[in-house]
C-alpha positions in Angstrom: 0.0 0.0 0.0 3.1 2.1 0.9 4.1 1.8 -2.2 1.3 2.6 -4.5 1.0 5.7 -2.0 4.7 6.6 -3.5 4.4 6.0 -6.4 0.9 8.1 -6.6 2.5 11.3 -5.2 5.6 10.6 -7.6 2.9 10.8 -10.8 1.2 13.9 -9.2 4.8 15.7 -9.3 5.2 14.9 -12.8 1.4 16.0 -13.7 1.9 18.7 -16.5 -0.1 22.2 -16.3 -2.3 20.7 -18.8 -3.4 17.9 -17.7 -4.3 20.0 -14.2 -5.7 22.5 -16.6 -7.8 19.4 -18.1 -8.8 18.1 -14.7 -10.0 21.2 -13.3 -12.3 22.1 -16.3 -13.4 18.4 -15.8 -14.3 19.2 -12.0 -16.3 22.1 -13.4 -18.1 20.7 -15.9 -19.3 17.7 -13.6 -20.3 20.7 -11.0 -22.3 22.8 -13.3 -23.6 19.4 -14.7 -25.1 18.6 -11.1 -26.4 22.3 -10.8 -28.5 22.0 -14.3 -26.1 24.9 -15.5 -26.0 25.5 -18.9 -22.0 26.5 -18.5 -21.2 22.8 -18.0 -20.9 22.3 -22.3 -18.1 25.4 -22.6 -16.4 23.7 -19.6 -16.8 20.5 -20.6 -15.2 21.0 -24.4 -12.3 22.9 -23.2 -11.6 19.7 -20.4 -12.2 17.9 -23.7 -10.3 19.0 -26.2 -6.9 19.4 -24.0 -7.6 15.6 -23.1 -7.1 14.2 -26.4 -3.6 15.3 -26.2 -2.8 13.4 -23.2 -4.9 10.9 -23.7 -3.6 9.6 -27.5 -0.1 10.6 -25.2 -0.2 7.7 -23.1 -1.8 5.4 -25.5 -5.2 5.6 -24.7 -7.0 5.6 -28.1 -10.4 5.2 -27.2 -10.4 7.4 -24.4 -9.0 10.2 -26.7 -12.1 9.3 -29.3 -14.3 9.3 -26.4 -12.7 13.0 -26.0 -13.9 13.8 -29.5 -17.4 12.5 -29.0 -17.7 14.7 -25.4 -16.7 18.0 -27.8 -19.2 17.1 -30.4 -21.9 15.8 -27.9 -21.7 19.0 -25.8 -22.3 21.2 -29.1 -25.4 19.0 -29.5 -26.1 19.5 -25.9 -25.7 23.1 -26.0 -27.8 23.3 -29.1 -30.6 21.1 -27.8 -30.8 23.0 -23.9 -30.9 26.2 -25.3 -33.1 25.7 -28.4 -34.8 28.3 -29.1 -35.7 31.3 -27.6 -39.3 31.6 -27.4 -39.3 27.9 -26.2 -38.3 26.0 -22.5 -35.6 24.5 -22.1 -35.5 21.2 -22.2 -37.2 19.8 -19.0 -35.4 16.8 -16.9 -37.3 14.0 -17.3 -36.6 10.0 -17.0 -35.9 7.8 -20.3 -38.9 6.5 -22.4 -38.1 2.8 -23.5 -37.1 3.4 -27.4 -34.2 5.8 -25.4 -33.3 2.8 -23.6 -33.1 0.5 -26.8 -30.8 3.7 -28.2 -28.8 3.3 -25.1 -28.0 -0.3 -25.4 -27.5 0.1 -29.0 -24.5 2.6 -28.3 -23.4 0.9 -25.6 -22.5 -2.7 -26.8 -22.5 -1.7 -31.0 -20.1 0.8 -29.5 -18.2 -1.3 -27.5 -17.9 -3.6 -30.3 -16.6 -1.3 -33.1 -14.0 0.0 -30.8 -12.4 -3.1 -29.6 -11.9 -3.9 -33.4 -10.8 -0.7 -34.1 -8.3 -1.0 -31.1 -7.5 -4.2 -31.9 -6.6 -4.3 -35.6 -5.7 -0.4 -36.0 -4.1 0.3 -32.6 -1.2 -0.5 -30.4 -4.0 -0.7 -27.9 -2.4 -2.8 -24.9 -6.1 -2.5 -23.3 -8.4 -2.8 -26.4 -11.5 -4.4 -24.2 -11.1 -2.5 -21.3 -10.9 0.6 -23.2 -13.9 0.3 -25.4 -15.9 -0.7 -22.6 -15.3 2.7 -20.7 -15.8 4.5 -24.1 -19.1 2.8 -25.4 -20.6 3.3 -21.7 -19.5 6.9 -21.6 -20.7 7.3 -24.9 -24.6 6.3 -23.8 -24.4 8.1 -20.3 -23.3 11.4 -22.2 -26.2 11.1 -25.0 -28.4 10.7 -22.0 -27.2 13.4 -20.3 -27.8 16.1 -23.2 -31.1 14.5 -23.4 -31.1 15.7 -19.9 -32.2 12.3 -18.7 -32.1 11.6 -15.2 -30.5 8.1 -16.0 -27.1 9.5 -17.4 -25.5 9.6 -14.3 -26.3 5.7 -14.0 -24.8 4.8 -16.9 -21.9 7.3 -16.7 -21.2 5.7 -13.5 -20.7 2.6 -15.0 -18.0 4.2 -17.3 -16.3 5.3 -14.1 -16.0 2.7 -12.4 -14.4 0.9 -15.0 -11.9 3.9 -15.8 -10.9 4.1 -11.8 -8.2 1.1 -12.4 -7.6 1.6 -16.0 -6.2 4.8 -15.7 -3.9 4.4 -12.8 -2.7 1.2 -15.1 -1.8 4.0 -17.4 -0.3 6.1 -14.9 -2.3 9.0 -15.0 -3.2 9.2 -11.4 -4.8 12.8 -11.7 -7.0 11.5 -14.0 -7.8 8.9 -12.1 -8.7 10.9 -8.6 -10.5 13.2 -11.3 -13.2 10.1 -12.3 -13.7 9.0 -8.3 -14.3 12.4 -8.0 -16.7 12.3 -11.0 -18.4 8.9 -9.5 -19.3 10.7 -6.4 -20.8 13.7 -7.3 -22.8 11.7 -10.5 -24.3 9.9 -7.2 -25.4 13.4 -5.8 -26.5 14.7 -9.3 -28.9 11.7 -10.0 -31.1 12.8 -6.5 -30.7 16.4 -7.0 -32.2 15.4 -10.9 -34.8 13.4 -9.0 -35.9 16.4 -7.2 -35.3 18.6 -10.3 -37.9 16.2 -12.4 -40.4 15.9 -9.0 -40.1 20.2 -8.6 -41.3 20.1 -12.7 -43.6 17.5 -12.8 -45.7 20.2 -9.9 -45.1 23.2 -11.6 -46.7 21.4 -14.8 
């Protein structure tokens, strides 16, 4: 244990100012994300676009795609919350079954296409591992600019499986950046509960 500890204080000394710079637009985006603040998709492609840096970096492939998909999936979800300006904005609400199907869909076609794109295109030393954080990511994110309270379910599942893969990678910040993430997802999906409940009386 000693040793981990060491060697996890050695990898924070090394951590570049862009990969803190990465980490702390990450921490904002999750916070505004919990809040229902519109900010979240600004922070969230800045986090994103430094990541793919690091991430292709350290040999990380489908992490770094799953970096492209967050920039392009929060312009959608910038687009789709603000719509337009005589309207709402999109309420919170829980996913219909068809959503679900679209979930699964991403999930394991997603997971799926990776892998073989890892494994026959990539010096991937983690193809299966690594397309299963992506492809889950991938649905938890679509939910989430659906504003669907289940995203942080699904993008909990992502984390978890991220945790230990990157520490096996050695990026340690990165890693203390998803626990982080997996705790307040836990806190977002109840304060989306009561969001959803708070809606559902007002209409």
């Amino acid at each position: 244990m000693h040793q981990w500890i060491q060697l996890l204080i050695e990898q924070i000394r090394q951590t570049t100012l862009l990969e803190w710079l990465a980490v702390l637009l990450g921490v904002a985006e999750v916070l505004l994300a919990k809040r229902n603040n519109i900010l979240l998709y600004p922070a969230g492609i800045g986090g994103s676009a430094l990541s793919i840096f690091l991430l292709l970096e350290s040999g990380l492939y489908a992490e770094a795609g799953l970096s492209v998909y967050y920039v392009v999936m929060s312009i959608y979800g910038w687009i789709i919350w603000v719509r337009r300006k005589n309207e709402p904005p999109l309420p919170v609400t829980y996913a219909s079954k068809n959503e679900w199907l679209i979930v699964l869909l991403i999930t394991f076609g997603g997971w799926l296409g990776i892998y073989l794109l890892l494994h026959h295109f990539t010096k991937s030393t983690v193809p299966v591992w690594d397309a299963l954080v992506s492809s889950t990511a991938w649905a938890g994110t679509w939910l989430l600019a659906r504003r669907k309270i289940e995203n942080w379910v699904v993008l909990n599942i992502s984390n978890l499986f991220a945790v230990p893969l990157l520490f096996y990678k050695h990026l340690p910040l990165f890693a203390l950046l998803t626990v982080f993430l997996f705790v307040v997802a836990v806190f977002g999906f109840f304060d989306w509960q009561r969001i959803y409940r708070k809606e559902k009386q007002v209409n």
